[in-house]
N, C-alpha and C positions, 0 to 999 in steps of 0.2 A: 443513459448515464444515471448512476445513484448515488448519493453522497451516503457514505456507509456510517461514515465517524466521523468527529468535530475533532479536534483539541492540541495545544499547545501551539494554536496559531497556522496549522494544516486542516487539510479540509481532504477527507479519504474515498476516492470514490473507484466504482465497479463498473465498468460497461456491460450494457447487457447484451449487445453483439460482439463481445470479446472471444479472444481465443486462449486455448489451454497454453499451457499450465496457470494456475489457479497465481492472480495478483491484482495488485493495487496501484494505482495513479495516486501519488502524493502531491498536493497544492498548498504552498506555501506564495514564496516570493517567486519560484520559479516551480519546477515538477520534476520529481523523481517516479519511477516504475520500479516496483517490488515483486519480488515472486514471493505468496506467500512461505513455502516449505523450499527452504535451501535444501545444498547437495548434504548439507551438519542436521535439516529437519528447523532449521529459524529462518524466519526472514533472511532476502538478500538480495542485494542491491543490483537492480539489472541496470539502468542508464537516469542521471541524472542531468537535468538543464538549467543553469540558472539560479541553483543553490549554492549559498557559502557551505564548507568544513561542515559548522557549527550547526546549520539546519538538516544538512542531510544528517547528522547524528541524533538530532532530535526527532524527526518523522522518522528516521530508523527506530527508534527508541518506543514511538508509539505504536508504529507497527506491530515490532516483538512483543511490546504488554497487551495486545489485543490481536495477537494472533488466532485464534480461538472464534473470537466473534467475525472477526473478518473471514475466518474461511466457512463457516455456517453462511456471512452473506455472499458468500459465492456461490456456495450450494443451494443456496436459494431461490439465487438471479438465473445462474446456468442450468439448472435442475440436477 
């Protein structure tokens, strides 16, 4: 497991025995799962647990502004 990114109170990490398609474990007060390249090419929301409305919009939010870096750290982790 690698914490990829900090901020707005999430914490963004990667496993490194994961499986395709390329996404992100969001940790807040609870945990969302993100695929980084929607079916639109943006982030999108596979299952969430444990988050209000208002936080899944916000770790959504981080996600899409750093989609970019997050999928370099996949290509990284995954080769």
């Amino acid at each position: 497991m690698s914490t990829v990114l900090r901020g707005s109170g999430f914490r963004v990490v990667i496993y490194a025995n994961d499986h395709t398609p390329a996404h992100v474990h969001v940790f807040g007060s609870g945990e969302a799962k993100v695929d980084l390249v929607g079916t639109d090419g943006r982030p999108q929301l596979i299952w969430v647990f444990g988050m209000t409305v208002g936080e899944v919009r916000k770790a959504m939010q981080l996600v899409d502004d750093h989609q970019a870096l997050l999928l370099e750290a996949w290509a990284r982790i995954h080769g």
